[in-house]
N, C-alpha and C positions, 0 to 999 in steps of 0.2 A: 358807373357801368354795371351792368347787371351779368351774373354768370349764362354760360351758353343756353341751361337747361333752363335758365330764366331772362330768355335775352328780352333787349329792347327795342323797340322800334320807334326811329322820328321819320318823316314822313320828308323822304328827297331823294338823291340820285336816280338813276337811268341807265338801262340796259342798252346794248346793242351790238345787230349781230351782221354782219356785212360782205358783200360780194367779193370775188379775190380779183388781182390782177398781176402780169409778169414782170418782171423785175427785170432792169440792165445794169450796165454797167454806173459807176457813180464817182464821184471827188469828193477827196479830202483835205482839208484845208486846218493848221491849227492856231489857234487865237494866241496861244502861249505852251512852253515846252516843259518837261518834265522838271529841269533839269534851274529850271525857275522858281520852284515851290522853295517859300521858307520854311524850315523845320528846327527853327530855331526854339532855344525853350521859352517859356512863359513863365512869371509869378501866378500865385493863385488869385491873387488881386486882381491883376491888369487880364487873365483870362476872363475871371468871372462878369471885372464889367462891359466885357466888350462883347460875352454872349447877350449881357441883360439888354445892350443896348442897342444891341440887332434885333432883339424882339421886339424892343420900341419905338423906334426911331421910324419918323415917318415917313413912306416911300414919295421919291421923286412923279413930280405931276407928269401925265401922260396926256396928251393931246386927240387920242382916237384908242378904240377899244380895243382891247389884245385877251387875246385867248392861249392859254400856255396847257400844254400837255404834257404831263411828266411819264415817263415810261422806265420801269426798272430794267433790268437786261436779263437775258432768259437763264435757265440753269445753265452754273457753268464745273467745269470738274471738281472744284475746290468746294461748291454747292456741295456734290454729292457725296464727296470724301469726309464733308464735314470741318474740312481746314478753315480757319481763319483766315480771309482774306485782304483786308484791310484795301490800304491803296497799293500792294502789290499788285504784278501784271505778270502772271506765271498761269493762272489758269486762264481757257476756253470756254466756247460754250458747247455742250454734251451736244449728241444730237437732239435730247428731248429739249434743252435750250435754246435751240434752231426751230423746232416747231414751235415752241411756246412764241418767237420774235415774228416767223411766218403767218402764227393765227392774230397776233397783235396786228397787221399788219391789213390783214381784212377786215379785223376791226374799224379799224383805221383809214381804210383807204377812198373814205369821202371826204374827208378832212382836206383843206385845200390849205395844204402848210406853207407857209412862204420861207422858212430858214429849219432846218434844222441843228440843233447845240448836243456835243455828243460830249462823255467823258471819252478824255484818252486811253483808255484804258481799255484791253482788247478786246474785253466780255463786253464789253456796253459798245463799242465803236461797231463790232459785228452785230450787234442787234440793232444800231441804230442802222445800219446799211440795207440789211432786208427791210427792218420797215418800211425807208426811204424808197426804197421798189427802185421804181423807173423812173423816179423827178430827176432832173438832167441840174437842178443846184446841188455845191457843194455842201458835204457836214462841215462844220467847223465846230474843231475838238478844244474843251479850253478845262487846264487844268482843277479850276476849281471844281470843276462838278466830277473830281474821280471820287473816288470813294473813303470817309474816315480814315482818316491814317493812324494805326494801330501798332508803329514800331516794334516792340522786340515781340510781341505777341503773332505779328503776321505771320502765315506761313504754319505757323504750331495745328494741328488737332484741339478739338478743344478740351480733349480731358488729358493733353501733356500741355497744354497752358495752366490749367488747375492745376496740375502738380508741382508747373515747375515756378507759378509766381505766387500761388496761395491767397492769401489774406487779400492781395490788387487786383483779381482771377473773379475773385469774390466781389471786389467794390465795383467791379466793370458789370459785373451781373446784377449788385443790388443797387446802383447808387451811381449810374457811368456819367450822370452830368457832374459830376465830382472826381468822378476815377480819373488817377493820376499817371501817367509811365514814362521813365525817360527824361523827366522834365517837361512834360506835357501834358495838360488837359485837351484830352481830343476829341467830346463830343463840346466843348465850349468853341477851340478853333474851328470844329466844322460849323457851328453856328456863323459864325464873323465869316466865312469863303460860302453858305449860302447867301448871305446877305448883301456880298458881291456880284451874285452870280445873277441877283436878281437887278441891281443895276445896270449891266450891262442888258440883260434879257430886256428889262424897259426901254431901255435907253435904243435899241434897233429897232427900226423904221417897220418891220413888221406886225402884221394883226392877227397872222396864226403861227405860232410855233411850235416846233415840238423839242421837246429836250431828254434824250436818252440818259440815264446814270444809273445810277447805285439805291439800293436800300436805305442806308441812313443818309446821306446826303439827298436825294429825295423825299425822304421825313424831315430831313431839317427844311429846305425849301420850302413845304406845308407849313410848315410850324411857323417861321419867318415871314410868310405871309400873313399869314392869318393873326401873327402875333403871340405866339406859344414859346417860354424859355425853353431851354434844356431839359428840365424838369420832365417836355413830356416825349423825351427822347424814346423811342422804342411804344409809345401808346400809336402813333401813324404807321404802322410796320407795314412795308411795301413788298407784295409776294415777286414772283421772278415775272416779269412782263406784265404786273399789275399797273394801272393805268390811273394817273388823278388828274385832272381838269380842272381850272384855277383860271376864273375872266377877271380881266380889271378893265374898269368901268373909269372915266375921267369923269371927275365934279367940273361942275359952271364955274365955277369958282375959283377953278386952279390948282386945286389941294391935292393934299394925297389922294388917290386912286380909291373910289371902292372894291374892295376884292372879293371873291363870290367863289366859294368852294362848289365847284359843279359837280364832282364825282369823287371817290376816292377809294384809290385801291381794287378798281375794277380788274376781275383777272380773265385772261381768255378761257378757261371753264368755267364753272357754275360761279355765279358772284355770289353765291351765299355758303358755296361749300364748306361745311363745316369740318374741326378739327384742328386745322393748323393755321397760321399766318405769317406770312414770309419764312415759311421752313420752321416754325415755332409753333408748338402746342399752345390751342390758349382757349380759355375759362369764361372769359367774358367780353360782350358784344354790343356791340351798336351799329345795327342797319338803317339805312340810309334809302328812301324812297320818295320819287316825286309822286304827285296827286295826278289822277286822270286827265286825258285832253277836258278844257273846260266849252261853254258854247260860244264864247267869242275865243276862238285861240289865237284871233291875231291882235288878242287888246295887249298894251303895253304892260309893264311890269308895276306902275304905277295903279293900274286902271284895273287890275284882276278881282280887288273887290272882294263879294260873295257870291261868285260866278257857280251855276251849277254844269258838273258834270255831263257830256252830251254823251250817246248810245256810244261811242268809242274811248269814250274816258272811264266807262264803265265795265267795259272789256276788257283793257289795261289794266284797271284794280282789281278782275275776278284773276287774271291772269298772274298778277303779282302775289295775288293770296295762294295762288294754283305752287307757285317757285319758292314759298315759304313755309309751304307743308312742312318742312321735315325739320323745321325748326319749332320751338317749343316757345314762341312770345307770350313776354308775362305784362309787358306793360307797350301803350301802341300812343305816343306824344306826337300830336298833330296842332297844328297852329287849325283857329278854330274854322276859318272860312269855309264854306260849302264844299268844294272840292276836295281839300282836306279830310275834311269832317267823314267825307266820305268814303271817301277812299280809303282814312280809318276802319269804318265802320264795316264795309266788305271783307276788311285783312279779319281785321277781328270775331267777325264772322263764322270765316272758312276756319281761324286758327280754334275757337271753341266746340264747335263738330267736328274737328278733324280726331279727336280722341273718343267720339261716341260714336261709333258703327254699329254696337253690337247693345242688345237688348235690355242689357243689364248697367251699361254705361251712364257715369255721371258727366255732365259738358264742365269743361274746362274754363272757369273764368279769365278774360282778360280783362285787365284795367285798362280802361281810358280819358286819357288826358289831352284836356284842351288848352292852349297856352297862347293868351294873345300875345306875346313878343313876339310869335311865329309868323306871326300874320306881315306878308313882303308889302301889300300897299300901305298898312302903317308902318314900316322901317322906310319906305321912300319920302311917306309926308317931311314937307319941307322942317314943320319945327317937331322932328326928331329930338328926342332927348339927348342928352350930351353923355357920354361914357366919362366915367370919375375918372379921375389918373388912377393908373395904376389898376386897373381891372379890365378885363376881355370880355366880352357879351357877343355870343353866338346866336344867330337867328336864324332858326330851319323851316325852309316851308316851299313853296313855289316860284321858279322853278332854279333857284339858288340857297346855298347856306352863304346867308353873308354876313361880312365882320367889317365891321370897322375898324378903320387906324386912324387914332385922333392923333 
């Protein structure tokens, strides 16, 4: 990843911005109770293999395509106090938490959801209820999707955690797929209770879901899907009501599911607003952009080819280079097909004049790279190459990033 001032650009995600509607009354219904969670302790052995092997272990076959929506819960007081909040259930959501779940919500509200899965937990269960509007099904609250459980740390400030655990304060900041407390590794068990959560998420008869939670349990569900250990615990960091989208696709064959990262960390204001990331300052970036509508928009995903851009897919890229002004791209990674290519080529465009207005200006080089792995009709050809064990290979391009789980 490249720093802010030298961010990067691949070429995928999608904005969108949506009509509102009123909300009624709703049900709650919960899969499992608080009061059920093990919080027993763990070896460092028996934690570490049982995160490695929820990043690997192949997901159970699905029968018809399902679309998951993961949605963080909006600020809530603990947010703005700065406390630690772990899987405690002491804070709410502010009122600016209430709007952040209300704008998610018009976001949202073409989405023809068939269940939605809420943590129990009261920040996330009131967010998932506004978004939920007026659908007349119930949420069903289940507790693996509350949020990391952070025992004697919850609750603290975080600069009376630093004082009062030190050198543990420090390995949860530089090294948490390892940080220890209590007799627990707890960003390893949140790996193994995402890896759950997406079992059962598969396993129900629906093809659109939405699932309300937490920040890190949110990141880990990304990560487990996609096939990411611990290691990149806190690189998916999910803002308050930021939004990631995740299709699984069933093989002929029966096999594990293809899974297709469609969006990630969409937030209800600007999706490129720069500065922070889920309440965190941060330095370095990777944007996510699809390519313009092409001239057959209703060819299959096999069939995209080196389709060129038509007079609206062109609009789209001017419009996207118009939303990326105010970032500084140093380098713009497109899988090479025509749309691609192009829609590159617009961004990088607008991004090298945008620093020469004035008479005396030099234009701004950007690099660009063409990368056929990117290319989605050769990841669908039949004889695909095989992924080694033990490596992860990411493909970004139109109008999915997908990953394989061999």
């Amino acid at each position: 990843m490249i720093s802010l001032a030298n961010a990067s650009l691949l070429l995928h995600g999608r904005d969108h911005h949506l009509p509102t509607k009123r909300r009624s009354p709703f049900t709650v219904r919960s899969s499992s109770s608080l009061q059920e969670i093990d919080k027993s302790p763990t070896t460092a052995e028996d934690s570490k293999l049982r995160s490695e092997l929820c990043a690997s272990v192949p997901f159970p076959p699905i029968k018809a395509a399902k679309r998951v929506v993961l949605v963080r819960h909006g600020q809530s007081t603990w947010n703005e106090e700065g406390r630690i909040q772990g899987s405690s259930n002491f804070s709410v959501l502010t009122k600016k938490g209430e709007a952040q779940a209300e704008t998610s919500r018009q976001m949202l509200i073409d989405d023809s959801f068939d269940i939605c899965f809420s943590s129990p937990l009261i920040r996330s269960k009131r967010t998932a209820e506004i978004i939920w509007g007026t659908r007349e099904d119930e949420i069903i609250t289940d507790s693996d999707l509350r949020e990391i459980d952070l025992y004697s740390f919850q609750g603290l400030l975080k600069h009376e955690g630093k004082a009062k655990f030190g050198p543990a304060f420090r390995q949860w900041q530089v090294d948490a797929a390892n940080f220890n407390i209590d007799g627990h590794y707890p960003v390893r068990e949140l790996w193994g209770r995402a890896r759950n959560c997406w079992t059962k998420i598969l396993a129900h008869e629906s093809k659109s879901v939405l699932v309300v939670a937490h920040n890190a349990v949110n990141q880990a569900l990304v990560a487990t899907a996609i096939g990411l250990g611990t290691e990149y615990f806190r690189i998916l960091l999910q803002s308050n009501c930021g939004v990631s989208v995740l299709d699984f696709i069933p093989r002929a064959d029966g096999g594990s599911p293809l899974i297709c990262l469609n969006r990630l960390n969409q937030t209800p204001g600007s999706p490129v607003a720069t500065g922070s990331s889920a309440g965190r300052r941060t330095s370095r970036r990777i944007i996510l952009v699809c390519q313009g509508s092409t001239q057959d928009s209703e060819a299959t995903v096999s069939k995209l080819g080196d389709q060129q851009m038509n007079m609206l897919g062109v609009i789209q890229a001017q419009k996207t280079a118009e939303l990326l002004l105010d970032l500084k791209v140093s380098t713009i990674i497109s899988s090479p097909n025509n749309a691609c290519a192009q829609t590159a080529t617009i961004i990088s465009q607008v991004q090298e004049a945008a620093d020469c207005l004035g008479a005396d200006c030099v234009p701004r080089y950007v690099e660009m790279k063409n990368i056929p792995d990117l290319d989605v009709a050769e990841i669908f050809q039949p004889s695909t190459k095989m992924i080694p064990a033990g490596h992860n290979r990411c493909f970004i391009s139109t109008p999915w990033l997908v990953k394989w789980i061999r």
